[in-house]
N, C-alpha and C positions, 0 to 999 in steps of 0.2 A: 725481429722480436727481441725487447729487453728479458736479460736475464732477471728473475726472480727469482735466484737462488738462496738458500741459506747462507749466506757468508757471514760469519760472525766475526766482527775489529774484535781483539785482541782486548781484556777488560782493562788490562795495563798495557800500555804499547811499549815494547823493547827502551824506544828512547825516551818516555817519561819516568820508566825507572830512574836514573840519575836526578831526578829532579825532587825526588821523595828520601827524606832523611834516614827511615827505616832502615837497618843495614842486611835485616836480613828478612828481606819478604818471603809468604809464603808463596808456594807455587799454584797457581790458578786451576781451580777444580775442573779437571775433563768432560767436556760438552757428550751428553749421551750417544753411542751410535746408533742409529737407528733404522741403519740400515743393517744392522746385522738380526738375524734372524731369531736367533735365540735371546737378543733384547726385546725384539718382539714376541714374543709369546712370554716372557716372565710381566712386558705391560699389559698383552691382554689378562693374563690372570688376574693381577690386579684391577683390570676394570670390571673383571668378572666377579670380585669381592665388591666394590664399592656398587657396580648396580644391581647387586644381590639383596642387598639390607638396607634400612634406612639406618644410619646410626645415632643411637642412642648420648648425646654430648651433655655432660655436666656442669657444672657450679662448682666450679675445684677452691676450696677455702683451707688451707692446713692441711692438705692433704686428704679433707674429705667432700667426699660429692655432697652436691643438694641440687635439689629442684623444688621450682615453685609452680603455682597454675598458670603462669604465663605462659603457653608452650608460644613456638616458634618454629618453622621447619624451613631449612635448607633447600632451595629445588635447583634441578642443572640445568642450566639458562637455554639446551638446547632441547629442554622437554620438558616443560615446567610443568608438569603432570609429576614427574619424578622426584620425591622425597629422598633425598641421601643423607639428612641429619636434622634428627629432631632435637630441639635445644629449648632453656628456656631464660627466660628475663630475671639477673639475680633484683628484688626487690631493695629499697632503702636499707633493711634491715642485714639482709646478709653482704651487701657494700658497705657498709661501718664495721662490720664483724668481720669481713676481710682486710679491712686497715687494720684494726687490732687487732688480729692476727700475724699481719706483716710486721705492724710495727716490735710486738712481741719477740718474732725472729731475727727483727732486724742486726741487734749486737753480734749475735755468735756467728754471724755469715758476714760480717765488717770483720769480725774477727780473724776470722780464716785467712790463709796465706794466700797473696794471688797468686805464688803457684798452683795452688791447691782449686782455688775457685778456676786456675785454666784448664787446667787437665780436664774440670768436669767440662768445660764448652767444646773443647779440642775433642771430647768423646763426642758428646752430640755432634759434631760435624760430621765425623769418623760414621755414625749411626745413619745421619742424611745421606754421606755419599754413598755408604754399602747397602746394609739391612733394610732398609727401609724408602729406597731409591725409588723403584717403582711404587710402591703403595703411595707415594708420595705425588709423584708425578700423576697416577692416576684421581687422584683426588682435587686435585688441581687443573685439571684438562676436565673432567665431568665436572667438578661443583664450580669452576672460577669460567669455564669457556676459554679455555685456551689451547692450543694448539699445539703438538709436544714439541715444535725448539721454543714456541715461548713461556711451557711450562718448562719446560729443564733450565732453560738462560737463568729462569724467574727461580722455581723454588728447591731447584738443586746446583746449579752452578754458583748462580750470586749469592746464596742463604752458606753454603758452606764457605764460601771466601771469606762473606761479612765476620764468620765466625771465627775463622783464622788470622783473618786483617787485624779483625777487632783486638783478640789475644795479642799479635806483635806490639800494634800501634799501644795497649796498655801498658808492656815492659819498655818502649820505649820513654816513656811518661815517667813511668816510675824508676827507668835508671838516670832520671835527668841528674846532668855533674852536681856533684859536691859542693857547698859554697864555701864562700872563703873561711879559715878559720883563725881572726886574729887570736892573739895568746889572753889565756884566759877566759874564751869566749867560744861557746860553743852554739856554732848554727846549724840547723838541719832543717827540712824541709819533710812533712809527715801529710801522706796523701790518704785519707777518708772517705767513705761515703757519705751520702747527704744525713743530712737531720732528718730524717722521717719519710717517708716514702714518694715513690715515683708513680705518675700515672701512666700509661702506657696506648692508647690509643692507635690503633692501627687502621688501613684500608683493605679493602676487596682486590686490589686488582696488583701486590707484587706480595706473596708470600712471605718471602724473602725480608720485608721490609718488617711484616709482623713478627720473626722469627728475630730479627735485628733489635726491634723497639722494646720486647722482653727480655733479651737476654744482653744487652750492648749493656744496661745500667746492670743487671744483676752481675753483671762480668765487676765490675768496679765495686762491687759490696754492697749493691742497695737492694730493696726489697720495692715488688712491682705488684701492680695491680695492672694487670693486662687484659683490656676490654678489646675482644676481635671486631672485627667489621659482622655483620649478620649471613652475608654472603660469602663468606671467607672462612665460615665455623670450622667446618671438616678439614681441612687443610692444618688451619691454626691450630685446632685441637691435638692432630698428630704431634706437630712440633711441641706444644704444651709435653705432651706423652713422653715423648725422644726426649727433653731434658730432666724429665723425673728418670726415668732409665738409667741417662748418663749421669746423675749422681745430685743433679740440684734438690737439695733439701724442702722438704713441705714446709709452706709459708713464705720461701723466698719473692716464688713467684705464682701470681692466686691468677685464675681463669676465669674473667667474669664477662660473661657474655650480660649486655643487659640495655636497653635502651639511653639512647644518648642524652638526653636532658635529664633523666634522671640519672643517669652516671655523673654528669655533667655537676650539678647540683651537690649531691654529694661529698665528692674527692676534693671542688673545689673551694667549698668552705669547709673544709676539714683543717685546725691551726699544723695539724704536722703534713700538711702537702709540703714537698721537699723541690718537687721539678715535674714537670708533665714534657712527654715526647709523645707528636703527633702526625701524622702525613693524613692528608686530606683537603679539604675544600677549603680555600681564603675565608671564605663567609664562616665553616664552622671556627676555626683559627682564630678571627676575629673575635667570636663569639668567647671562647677559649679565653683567650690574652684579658675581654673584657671583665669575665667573672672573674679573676684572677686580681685583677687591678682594684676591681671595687671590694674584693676581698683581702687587699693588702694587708691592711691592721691588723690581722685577727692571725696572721700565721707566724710560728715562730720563728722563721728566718725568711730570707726571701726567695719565694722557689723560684726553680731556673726553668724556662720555658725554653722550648726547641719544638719548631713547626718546619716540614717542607708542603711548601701548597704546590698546586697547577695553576696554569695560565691559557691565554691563546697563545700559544708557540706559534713562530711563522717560518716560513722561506722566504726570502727575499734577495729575486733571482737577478744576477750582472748580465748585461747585454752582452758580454763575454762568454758566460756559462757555458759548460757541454749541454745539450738539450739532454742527450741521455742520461745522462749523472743526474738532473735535475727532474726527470719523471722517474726512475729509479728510487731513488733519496726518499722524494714526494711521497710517492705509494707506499713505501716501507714503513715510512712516517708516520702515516698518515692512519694509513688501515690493518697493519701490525695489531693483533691482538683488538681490533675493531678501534683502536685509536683511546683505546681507554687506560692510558698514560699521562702523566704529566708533562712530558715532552712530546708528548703527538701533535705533529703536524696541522692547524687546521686551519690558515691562511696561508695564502702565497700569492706573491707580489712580483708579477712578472712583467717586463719591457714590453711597447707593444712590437717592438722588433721580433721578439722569439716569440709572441704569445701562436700564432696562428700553428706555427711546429709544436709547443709545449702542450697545445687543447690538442691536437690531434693523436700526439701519441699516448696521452694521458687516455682520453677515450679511449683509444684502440690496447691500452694494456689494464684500463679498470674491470673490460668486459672478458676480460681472461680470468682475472681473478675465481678463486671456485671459495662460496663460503657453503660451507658441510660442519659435520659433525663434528668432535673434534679426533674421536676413535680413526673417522679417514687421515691417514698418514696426506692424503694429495688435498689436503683444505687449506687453504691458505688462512684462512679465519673462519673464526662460527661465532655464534650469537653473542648478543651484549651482555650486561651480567643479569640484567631482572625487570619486571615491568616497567618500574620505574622510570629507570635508564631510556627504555625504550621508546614508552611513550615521551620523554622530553624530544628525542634526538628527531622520532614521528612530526613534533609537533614542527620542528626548526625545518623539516625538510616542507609540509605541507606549507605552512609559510613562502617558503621559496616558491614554491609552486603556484601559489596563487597572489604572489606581490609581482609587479611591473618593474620591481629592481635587482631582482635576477633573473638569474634562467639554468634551469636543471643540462647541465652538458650527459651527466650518466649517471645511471645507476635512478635511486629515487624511491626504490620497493621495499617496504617494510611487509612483513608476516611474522605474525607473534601467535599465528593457531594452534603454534607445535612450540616451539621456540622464540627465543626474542630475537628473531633472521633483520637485519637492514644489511641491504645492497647497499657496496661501497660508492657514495656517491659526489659526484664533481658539479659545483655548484660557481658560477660566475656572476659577479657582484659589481657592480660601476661605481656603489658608494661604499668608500672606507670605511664611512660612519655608522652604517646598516647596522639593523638588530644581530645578522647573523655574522658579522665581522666584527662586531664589538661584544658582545654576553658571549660570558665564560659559561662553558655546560663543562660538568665533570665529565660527562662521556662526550672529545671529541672526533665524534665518528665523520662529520662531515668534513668535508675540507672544500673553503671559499676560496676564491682565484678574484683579485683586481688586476683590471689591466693595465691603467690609466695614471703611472705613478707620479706623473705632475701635480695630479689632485691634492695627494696628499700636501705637496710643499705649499699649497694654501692657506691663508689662517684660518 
């Protein structure tokens, strides 16, 4: 039997430090234990607060709440009966009234010293990792479906690193050497924030990354409009909270939950858009970069765009390989958090030398897998994030099921009666070119297997 254990690589490896000019990194935030008993009961409490109440999420603008009749609610992907945060859509009106807002505050928080703007982020980290640990974790395991090491990796490990990382790599930046100074001539080098505000666009599926995309540019002096993902509200919201706490002034950073095309529209023909930071899909991205372009003219400087999208990630296995290390790797890859990553696994391209050992042990360790709740500490995964998702990933697996150019090796079971449940499943594919080995789905839950790799070196 392959072990499926928790083993988590090291977020910096011993020997990539020397390779990072930082001189003095921070130390990497401790992975939760979870095996200890009294961590467990301070998470259940907190699951016992978030599946107590639906909570109530705002339209944070200047520091004060609004809601419109758009409502919206939050459900946990493994009981979508379950209401954990009602929210609503800020309209056109209060997104122009949150740029002017930010833009208003934007001076006196450029003003402020970056030591003064670190200490407030190094406090929010400080808040993540203590006070607010589990409420956190638990809000994240019921509203995102994640499982508690990939909620803790997600939004308590990597979200306070990001936050400490962020603070060094900034004094590194700004202690950059002195330039020359011939006689008579004085040179210096003065580091500002943008002309006019940031957009901030985040996803569903790393907390962490939303917690990063608000507070990375406010670290540097700018002022953000930070649009959560819809399924990420309750999580994002907390961190929203935790940096009012730790000292981030109202206005810096506005909380605008609100539909994407009409965010979209908005911020990006606004003349003081300054830079938008986003993680999500190519297609939105594209979308993104387009309104932007065709809105060149009209802005007064030229904003700085930053996108991480997903892909079809693959393996592509050496006739060498260990077979274990490559079903191992696979699986982790692959069905981690239901594969709804942007590095998740969801092709692999194996010899037909190893294929007939790689199907067999693949099969014989997917049908071990347990997807449960994510409250069970022994689930390896649980549900996807929301119908949506589900039904796309449905549609690619029945597909497979009823085309002649694959063939289901495992798994294959979707149920959304309760939850959005898909069995992790192993799908074998003879054409590289196939719909299910070429379209990119944001959720890749499946993972396709070629066998045949001469194909490919065809024209």
């Amino acid at each position: 039997m392959l072990s499926l254990s928790r083993t988590i690589i090291p977020r910096i490896a011993p020997g990539l430090r020397s390779l990072i000019t930082a001189p003095n990194l921070p130390e990497n935030e401790p992975f939760t234990d979870f095996s200890n008993p009294a961590v467990l009961d301070q998470l259940q409490q907190a699951f016992d607060k978030v599946n107590s109440e639906c909570k109530d999420v705002p339209i944070v603008i200047g520091g004060q709440e609004y809601r419109t009749d758009d409502v919206r609610y939050q459900v946990s992907p493994q009981n979508h009966q379950q209401k954990i945060a009602k929210f609503c859509y800020a309209d056109k009106n209060l997104i122009e009234k949150a740029i002017e807002n930010a833009l208003i505050n934007r001076e006196k928080w450029e003003a402020m010293s970056y030591d003064s703007r670190s200490r407030i982020i190094l406090r929010a980290a400080g808040l993540v990792a203590t006070k607010y640990r589990y409420d956190t974790l638990a809000r994240v395991m019921l509203g995102q479906g994640k499982t508690s090491i990939q909620a803790d990796i997600d939004s308590i490990a990597e979200l306070v690193d990001f936050l400490k990382f962020n603070v060094q790599y900034g004094k590194d930046i700004l202690n950059t050497p002195s330039l020359h100074q011939p006689e008579n001539i004085e040179n210096k080098v003065v580091w500002r924030g943008l002309e006019g505000f940031v957009a901030a666009i985040s996803p569903f599926n790393f907390s962490a990354i939303g917690a990063n995309l608000a507070s990375g540019p406010a670290l540097m002096g700018n002022v953000v409009l930070w649009k959560p993902s819809d399924t990420a509200v309750l999580s994002n919201y907390q961190f929203f909270e935790i940096m009012q706490e730790a000292g981030v002034p109202d206005g810096v950073v506005q909380f605008i939950p609100a539909d994407g095309p009409t965010f979209g529209d908005v911020v990006f023909s606004n003349p003081d858009l300054a830079g938008t930071v986003f993680t999500g899909s190519s297609k939105t991205f594209k979308t993104i970069w387009r309104q932007i372009g065709e809105n060149i003219d009209s802005y007064k400087t030229f904003p700085k765009v930053v996108g991480e999208c997903g892909g079809k990630n693959y393996h592509f296995v050496h006739k060498t390989a260990d077979v274990d290390c490559v079903v191992n790797g696979t699986i982790r890859s692959a069905f981690e958090y239901g594969g709804q990553k942007c590095s998740a696994c969801s092709r692999v391209y194996v010899p037909d030398t190893l294929w007939p050992e790689v199907r067999e042990k693949l099969v014989s360790e997917i049908a071990k897998i347990k997807v449960g709740n994510t409250e069970d500490m022994s689930s390896f995964l649980s549900a996807v994030i929301d119908g949506t998702s589900f039904n796309k990933i449905k549609s690619y697996i029945d597909h497979a099921k009823s085309s002649g150019d694959y063939t289901v090796l495992a798994g294959g079971e979707c149920d959304d009666s309760v939850g959005y449940f898909v069995q992790p499943t192993l799908i074998q594919a003879d054409d590289p070119k196939g719909k299910l080995m070429s379209e990119k789905s944001l959720v890749r839950f499946v993972q396709f297997t070629f066998t045949l790799l001469n194909k490919l070196l065809k024209p």
